[in-house]
TIKOL-606617 format. One record per residue (C-alpha): x, y negated, z negated. Coordinates in steps of 0.25 Angstrom, whole numbers, plus 5000, padded with zeros to 4 digits. Last residue first. Example, Ala and Ser with C-alpha at 12.3 -4.5 7.8 and 13.67 -1.06 7.14 Angstrom:
BEGIN
[atom [5055,5004,4971]]
[atom [5049,5018,4969]]
***
This chain:
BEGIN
[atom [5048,5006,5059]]
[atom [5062,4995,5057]]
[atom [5058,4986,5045]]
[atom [5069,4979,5038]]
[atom [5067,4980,5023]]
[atom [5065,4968,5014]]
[atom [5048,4973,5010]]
[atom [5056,4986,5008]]
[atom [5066,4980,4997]]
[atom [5054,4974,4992]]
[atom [5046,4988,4988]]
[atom [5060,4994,4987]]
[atom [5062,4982,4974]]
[atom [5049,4983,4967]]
[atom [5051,5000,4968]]
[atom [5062,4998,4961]]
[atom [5055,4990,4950]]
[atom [5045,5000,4952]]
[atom [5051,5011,4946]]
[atom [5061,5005,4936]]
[atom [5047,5000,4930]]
[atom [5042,5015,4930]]
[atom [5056,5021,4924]]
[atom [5055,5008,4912]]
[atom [5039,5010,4912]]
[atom [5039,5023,4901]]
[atom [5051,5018,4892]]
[atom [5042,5002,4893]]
[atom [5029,5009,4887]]
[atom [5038,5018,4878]]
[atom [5042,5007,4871]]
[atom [5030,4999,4871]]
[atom [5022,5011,4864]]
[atom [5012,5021,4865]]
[atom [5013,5024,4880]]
[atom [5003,5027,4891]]
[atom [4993,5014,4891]]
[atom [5005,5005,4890]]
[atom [5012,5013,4900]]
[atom [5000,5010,4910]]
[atom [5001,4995,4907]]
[atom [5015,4998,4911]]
[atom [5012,5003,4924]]
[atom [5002,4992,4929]]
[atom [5013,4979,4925]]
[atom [5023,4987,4932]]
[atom [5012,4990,4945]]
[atom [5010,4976,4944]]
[atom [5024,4970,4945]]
[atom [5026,4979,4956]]
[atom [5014,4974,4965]]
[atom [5019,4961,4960]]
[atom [5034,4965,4968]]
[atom [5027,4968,4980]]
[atom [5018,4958,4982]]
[atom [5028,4947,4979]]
[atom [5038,4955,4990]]
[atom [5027,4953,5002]]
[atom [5025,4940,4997]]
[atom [5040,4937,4998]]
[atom [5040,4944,5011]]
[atom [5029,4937,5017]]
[atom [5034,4923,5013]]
[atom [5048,4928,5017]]
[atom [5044,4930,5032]]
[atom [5035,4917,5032]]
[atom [5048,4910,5030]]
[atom [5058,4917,5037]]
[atom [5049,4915,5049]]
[atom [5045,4926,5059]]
[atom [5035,4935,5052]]
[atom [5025,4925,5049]]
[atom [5023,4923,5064]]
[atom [5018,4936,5067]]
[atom [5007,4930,5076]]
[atom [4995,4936,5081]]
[atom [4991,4928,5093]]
[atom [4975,4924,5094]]
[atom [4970,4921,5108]]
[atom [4957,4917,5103]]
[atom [4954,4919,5088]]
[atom [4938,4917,5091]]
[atom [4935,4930,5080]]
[atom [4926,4937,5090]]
[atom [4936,4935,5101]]
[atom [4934,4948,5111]]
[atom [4943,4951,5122]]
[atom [4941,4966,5123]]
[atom [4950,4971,5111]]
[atom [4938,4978,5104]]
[atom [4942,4970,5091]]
[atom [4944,4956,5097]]
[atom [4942,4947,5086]]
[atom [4946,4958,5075]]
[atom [4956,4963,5083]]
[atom [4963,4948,5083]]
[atom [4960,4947,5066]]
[atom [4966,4960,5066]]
[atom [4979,4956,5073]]
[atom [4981,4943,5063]]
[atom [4979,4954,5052]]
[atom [4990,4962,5058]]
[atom [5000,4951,5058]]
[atom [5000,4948,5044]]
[atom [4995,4962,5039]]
[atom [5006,4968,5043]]
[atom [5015,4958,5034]]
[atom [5008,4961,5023]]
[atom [5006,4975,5025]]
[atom [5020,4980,5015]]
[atom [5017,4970,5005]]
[atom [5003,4972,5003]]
[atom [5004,4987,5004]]
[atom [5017,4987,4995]]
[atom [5008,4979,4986]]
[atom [4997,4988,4983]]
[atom [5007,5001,4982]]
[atom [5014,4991,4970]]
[atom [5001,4989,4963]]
[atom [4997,5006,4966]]
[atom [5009,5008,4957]]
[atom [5002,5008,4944]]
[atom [4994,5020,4948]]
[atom [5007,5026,4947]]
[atom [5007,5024,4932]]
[atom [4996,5032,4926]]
[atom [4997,5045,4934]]
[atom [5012,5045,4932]]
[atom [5010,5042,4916]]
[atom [5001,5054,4915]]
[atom [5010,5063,4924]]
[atom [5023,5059,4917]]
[atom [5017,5063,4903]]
[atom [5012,5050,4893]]
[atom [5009,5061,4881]]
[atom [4994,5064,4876]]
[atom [4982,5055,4872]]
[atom [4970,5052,4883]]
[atom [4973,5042,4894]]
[atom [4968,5026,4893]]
[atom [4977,5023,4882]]
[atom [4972,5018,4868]]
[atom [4975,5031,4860]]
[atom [4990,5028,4862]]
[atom [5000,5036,4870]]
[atom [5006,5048,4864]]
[atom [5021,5050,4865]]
[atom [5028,5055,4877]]
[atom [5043,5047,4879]]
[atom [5045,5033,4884]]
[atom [5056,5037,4893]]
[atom [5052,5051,4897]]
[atom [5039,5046,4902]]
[atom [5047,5035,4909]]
[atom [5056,5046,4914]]
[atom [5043,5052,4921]]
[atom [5037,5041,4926]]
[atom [5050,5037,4933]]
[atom [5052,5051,4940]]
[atom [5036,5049,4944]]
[atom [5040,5036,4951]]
[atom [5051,5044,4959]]
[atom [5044,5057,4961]]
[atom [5032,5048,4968]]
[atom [5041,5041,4976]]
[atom [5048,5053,4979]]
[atom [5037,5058,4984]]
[atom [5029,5046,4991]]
[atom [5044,5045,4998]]
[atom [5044,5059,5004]]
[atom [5029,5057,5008]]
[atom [5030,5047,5017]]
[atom [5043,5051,5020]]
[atom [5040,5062,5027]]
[atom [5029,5055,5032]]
[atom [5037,5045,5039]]
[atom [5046,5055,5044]]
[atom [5037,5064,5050]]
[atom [5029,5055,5059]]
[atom [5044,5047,5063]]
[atom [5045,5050,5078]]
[atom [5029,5047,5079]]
[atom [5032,5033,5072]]
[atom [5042,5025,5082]]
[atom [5056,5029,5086]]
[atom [5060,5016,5079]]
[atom [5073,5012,5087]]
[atom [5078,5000,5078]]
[atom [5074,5007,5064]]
[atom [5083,5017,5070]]
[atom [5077,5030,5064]]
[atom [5085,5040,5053]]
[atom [5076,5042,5043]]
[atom [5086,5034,5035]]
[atom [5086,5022,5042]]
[atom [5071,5021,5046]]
[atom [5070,5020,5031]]
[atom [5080,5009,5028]]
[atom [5076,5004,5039]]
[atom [5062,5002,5034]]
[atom [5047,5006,5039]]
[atom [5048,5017,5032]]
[atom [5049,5009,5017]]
[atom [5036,5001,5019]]
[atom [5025,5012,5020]]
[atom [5035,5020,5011]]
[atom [5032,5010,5000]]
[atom [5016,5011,5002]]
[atom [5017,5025,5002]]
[atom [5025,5026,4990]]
[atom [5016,5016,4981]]
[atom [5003,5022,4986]]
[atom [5008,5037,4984]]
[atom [5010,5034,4969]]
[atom [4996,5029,4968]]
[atom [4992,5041,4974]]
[atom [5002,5051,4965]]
[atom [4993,5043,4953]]
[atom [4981,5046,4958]]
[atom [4986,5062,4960]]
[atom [4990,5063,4944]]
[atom [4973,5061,4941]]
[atom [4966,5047,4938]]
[atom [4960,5047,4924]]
[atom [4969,5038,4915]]
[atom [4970,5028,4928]]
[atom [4969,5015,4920]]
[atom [4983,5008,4923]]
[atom [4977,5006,4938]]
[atom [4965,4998,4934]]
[atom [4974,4987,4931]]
[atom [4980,4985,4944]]
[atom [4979,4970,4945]]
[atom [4976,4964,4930]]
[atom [4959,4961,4932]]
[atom [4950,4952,4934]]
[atom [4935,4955,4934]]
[atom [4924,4955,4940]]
[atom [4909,4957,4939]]
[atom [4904,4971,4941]]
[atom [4901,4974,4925]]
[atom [4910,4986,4927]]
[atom [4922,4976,4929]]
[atom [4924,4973,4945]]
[atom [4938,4970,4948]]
[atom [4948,4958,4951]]
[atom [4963,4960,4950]]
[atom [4964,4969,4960]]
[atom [4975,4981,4958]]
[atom [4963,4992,4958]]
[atom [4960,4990,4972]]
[atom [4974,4995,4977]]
[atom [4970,5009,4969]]
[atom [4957,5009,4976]]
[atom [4963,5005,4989]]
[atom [4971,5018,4988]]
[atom [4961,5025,4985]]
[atom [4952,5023,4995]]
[atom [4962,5026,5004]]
[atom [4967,5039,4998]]
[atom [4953,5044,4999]]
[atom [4952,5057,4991]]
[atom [4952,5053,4977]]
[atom [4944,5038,4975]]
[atom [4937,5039,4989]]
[atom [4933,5052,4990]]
[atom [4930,5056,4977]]
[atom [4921,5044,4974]]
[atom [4914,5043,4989]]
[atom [4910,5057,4986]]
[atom [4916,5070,4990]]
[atom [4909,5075,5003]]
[atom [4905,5061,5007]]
[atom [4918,5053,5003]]
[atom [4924,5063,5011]]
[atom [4915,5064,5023]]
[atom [4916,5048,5025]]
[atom [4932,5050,5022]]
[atom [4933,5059,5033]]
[atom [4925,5052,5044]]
[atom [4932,5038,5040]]
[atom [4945,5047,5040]]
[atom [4944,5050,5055]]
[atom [4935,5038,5059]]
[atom [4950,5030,5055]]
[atom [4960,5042,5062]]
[atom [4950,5043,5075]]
[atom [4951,5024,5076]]
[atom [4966,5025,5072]]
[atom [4970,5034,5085]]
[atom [4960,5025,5093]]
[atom [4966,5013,5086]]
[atom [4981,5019,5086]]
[atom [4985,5010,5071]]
[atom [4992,5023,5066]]
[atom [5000,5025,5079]]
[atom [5013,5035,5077]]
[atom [5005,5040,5064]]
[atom [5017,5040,5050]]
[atom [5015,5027,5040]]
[atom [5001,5026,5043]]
[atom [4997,5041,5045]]
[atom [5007,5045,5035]]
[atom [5002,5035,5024]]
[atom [4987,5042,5028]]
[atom [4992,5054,5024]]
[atom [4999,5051,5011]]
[atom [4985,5043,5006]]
[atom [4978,5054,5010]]
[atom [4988,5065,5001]]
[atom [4987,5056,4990]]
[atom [4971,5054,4991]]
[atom [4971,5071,4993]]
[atom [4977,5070,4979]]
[atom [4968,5059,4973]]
[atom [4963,5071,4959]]
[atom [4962,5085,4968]]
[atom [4961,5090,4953]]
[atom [4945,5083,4952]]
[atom [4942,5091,4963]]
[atom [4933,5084,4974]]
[atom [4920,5089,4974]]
[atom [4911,5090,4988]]
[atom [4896,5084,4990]]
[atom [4899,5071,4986]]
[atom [4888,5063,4991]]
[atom [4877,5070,4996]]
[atom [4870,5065,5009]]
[atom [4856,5061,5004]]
[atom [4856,5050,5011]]
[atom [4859,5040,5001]]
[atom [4873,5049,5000]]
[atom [4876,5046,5016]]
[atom [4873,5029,5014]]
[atom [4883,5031,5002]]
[atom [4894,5038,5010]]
[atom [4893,5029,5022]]
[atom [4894,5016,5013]]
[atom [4906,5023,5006]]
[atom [4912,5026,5019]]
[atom [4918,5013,5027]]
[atom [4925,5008,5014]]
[atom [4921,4994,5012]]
[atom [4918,4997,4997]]
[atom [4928,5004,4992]]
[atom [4938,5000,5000]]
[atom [4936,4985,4991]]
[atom [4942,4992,4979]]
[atom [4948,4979,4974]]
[atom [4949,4963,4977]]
[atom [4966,4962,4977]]
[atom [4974,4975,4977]]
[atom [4960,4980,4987]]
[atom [4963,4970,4996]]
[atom [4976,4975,5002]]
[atom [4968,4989,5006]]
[atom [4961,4979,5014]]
[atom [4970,4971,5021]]
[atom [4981,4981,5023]]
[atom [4975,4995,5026]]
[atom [4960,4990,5029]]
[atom [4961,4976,5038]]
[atom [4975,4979,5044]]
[atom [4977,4994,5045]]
[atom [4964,4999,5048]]
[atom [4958,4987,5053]]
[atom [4970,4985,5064]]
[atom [4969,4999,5066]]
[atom [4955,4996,5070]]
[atom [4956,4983,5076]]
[atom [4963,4986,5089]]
[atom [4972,4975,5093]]
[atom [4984,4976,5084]]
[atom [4982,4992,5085]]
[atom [4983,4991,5101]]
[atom [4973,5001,5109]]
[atom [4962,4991,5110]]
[atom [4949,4993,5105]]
[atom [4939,5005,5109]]
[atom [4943,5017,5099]]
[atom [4948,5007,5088]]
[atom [4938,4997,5091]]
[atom [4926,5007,5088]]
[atom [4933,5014,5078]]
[atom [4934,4999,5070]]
[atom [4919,4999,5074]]
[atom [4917,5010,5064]]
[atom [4924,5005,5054]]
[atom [4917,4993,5054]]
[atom [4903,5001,5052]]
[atom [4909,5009,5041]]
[atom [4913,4995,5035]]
[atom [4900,4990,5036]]
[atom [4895,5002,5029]]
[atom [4905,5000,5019]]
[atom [4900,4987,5015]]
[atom [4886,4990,5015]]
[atom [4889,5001,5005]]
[atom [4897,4992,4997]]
[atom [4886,4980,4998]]
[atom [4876,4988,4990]]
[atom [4882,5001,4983]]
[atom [4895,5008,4982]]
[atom [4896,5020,4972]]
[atom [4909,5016,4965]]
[atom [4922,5024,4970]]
[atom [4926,5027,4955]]
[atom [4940,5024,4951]]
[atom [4935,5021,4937]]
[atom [4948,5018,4930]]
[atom [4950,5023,4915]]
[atom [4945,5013,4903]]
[atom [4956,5004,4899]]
[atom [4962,5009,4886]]
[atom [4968,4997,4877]]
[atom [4981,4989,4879]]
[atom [4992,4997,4875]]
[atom [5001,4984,4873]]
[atom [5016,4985,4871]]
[atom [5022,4972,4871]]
[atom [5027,4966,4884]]
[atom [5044,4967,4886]]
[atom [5042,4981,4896]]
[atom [5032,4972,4903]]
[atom [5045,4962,4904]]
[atom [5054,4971,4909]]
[atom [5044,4976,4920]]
[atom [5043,4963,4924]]
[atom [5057,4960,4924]]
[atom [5059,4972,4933]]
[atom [5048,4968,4944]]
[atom [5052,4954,4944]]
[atom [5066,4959,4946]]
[atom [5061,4968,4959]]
[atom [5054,4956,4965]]
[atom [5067,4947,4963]]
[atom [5078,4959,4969]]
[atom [5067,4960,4983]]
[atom [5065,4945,4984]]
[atom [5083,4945,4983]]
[atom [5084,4956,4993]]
[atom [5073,4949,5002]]
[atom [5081,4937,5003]]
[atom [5076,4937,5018]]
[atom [5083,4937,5032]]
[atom [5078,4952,5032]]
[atom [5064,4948,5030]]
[atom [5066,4940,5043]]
[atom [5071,4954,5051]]
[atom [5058,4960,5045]]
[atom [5055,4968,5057]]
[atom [5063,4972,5065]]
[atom [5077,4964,5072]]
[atom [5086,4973,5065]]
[atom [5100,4971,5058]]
[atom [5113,4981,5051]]
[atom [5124,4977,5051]]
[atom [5138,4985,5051]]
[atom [5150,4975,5049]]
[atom [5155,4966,5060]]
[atom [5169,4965,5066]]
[atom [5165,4973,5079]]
[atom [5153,4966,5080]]
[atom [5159,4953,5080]]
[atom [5171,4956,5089]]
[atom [5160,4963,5098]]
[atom [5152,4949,5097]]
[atom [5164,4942,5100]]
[atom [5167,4950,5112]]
[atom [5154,4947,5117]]
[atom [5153,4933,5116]]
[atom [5146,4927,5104]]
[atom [5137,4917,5106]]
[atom [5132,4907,5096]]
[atom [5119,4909,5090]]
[atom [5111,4898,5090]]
[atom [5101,4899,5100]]
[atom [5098,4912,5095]]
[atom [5094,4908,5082]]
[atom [5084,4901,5090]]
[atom [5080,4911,5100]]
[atom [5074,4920,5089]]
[atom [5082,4934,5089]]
[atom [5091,4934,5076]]
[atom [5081,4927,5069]]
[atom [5075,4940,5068]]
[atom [5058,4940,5072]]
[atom [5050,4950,5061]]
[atom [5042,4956,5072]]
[atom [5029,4964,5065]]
[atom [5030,4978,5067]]
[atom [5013,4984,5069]]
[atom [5011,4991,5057]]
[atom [4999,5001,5059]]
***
């Protein structure tokens, strides 16, 4: 899925080379004999490595802390109850259905290239539509023009051709206790299978995986209901529905638009059950783990030589292992916080005003209602963490695209196009894709701080314990602000 991009050392270009004077061999023993343990790799990231990135790194944590200071310093303002969020999968009509059909009929073709196509992933447009065009550029929309998914999904068109002919829609009930748990355990699996699966960009092994859940999510949505489905089963769907609520620009009920503060609708989740908020927890760690097995660090500690990688089917076990290890302690950890800041800013009624109905701020209640707020920092680890993926990968799509059955064909006229990796082999292009990679990152915090204590406004009867309650959580991501840079910095060896 992620083809390793050459990051070139300056070590090794023939220019640095020509200037190095020689050292015979006695002197070099001399020299490595007198020299103290270091430690190098030729990997990726070598030019990151040449990088202030532990002063970037201590800048974007401080703008994180000072903007937490200064929300502490705002008066206290419990601004008036927001009506509870609809999460409701509308019933698509007109250009929506049309659009999914067409995206039905796209799908099939892409199954069509994956069996018939080349046998390369950087050739064969399937997997390079699956992880390209659908998991980096379109999930990467929604934070920017909304719930796009839901109406180029390749099922709703199907669903509500069945229904008009006479196919009952929704034929099973779906529990109201089993709240988005079976969206948890989804949104789990399908981290193991890309993080984990020896070849998850295989196209024939892709092309059986992709009809696989096409078929079960089409049966799904039909047995329970396009709203059941998609909004509490389908951890996809809900995952792109939760990024789509950080656009700044939304329909109002009259249908014309409207601007918006970024991620608003998240602070109005009075209704959503305890498992929602365990989702949302589970995109924030996910995304994190996604970045931090790739390290040295990690490699170190599970004992492989980052120079010697024995590939992904020796490490199956070990990656879901700690896929599931860190989502725990990630989830102990931030809970740990909720729970002192309870503690700290004490149980007292909240204010008629609030969006919930009168009783004490518990851990649980505030949990539910702050983790949503974390879905901003999720959002730009996938931006941060695909950008440069999406660099070269794009360039390969647009080749696939031209030539999708790898027979010669040109329907784009690009000719003999080259993909180049250019951008990763100057110091300047290097930092200017680190440095936005780092500006994302540490908004994304900003925003989830701003988020969480608009929530604490709605919870808490005053200012005092507004700021007692966010002192744990601020703590929180702060230190999340710096690991999420700290592993941007981090030499990659998997």
């Amino acid at each position: 899925m992620h083809p390793r991009i050459p990051l070139l050392n300056p070590m090794w270009t023939s220019t640095t080379a020509r200037r190095t004077p020689r050292v015979t061999p006695f002197a070099g023993f001399v020299l490595l004999c007198a020299s103290p343990v270091a430690y190098g790799h030729v990997s990726e990231q070598a030019l990151v490595l040449l990088l202030p990135t532990d002063v970037y790194a201590t800048v974007g944590t401080s703008i994180v802390i000072l903007s937490a200071l200064a929300l502490a310093g705002l008066p206290y303002n419990n601004r008036a109850a927001t009506p509870p969020l609809s999460d409701e999968w509308a019933q698509i009509r007109g250009p929506s259905i049309v659009c999914s059909l067409i995206a039905t009929a796209a799908l099939a073709l892409l199954l069509v290239a994956g069996y018939a196509g080349s046998r390369d992933p950087l050739s064969n447009l399937l997997p390079l539509a699956v992880w390209t065009v659908w998991w980096i550029v379109l999930v990467s929309l929604h934070g920017f023009l909304g719930n796009l998914w839901r109406h180029v999904n390749p099922w709703s068109g199907l669903v509500h051709v069945m229904h008009a002919k006479g196919v009952r829609d929704g034929f099973a009930s779906l529990p109201r206790a089993v709240g988005r748990w079976p969206a948890c355990v989804l949104l789990l699996g399908f981290s193991a299978f890309v993080l984990a699966d020896p070849a998850p960009d295989d196209p024939s092994r892709l092309a059986v995986i992709v009809a696989g859940i096409w078929l079960a999510a089409l049966v799904g949505a039909s047995a329970f209901g396009p709203h059941a489905w998609f909004t509490r089963i389908d951890a996809l769907s809900l995952l792109m529905s939760r990024f789509a609520m950080l656009a700044p620009l939304h329909r109002t009920s009259t249908s014309a638009f409207a601007l918006r503060i970024p991620g608003l609708p998240l602070t109005h989740v009075a209704d959503y059950p305890r498992s929602h908020a365990v989702f949302c927890t589970l995109l924030l760690g996910i995304g994190s783990y996604d970045g931090l097995n790739e390290t040295f660090w990690w490699l170190h500690h599970i004992g492989v030589n980052p120079l010697e990688y024995p590939g992904r089917s020796a490490l199956i076990l070990t990656t879901v292992t700690g896929l599931l290890l860190f989502n725990l302690l990630l989830l102990a950890v931030f809970l740990l916080c909720i729970a002192t800041g309870v503690r700290l800013a004490g149980r007292m009624q909240p204010p008629k005003n609030t969006v919930r109905a009168p009783g004490k701020v518990s851990t649980g209640l505030m949990f539910e209602r702050i983790a949503p707020t974390l879905v901003p920092i999720a959002f730009a680890y996938h931006l941060a963490h695909y950008l440069t993926t999406f660099l070269v990968n794009g360039q390969y799509t647009l080749v696939a695209i031209s030539d999708p059955l790898g027979r010669g064909a040109d329907w784009l006229g690009l000719g003999h196009h080259f993909v180049s990796t250019g951008m990763f082999n100057t110091p300047s292009s290097v930092k200017a894709i680190w440095l936005t990679q780092a500006t994302v990152v540490t908004l994304g915090h900003l925003l989830s701080l701003i988020l969480a204590h608009r929530v604490a406004e709605h919870l808490f009867s005053s200012r005092r314990q507004v700021v007692l309650s966010q002192i744990p959580v601020v703590i929180f991501m702060c230190a999340y602000t710096g690991f999420g840079l700290w592993l941007l910095a981090s030499p990659k060896g998997a």
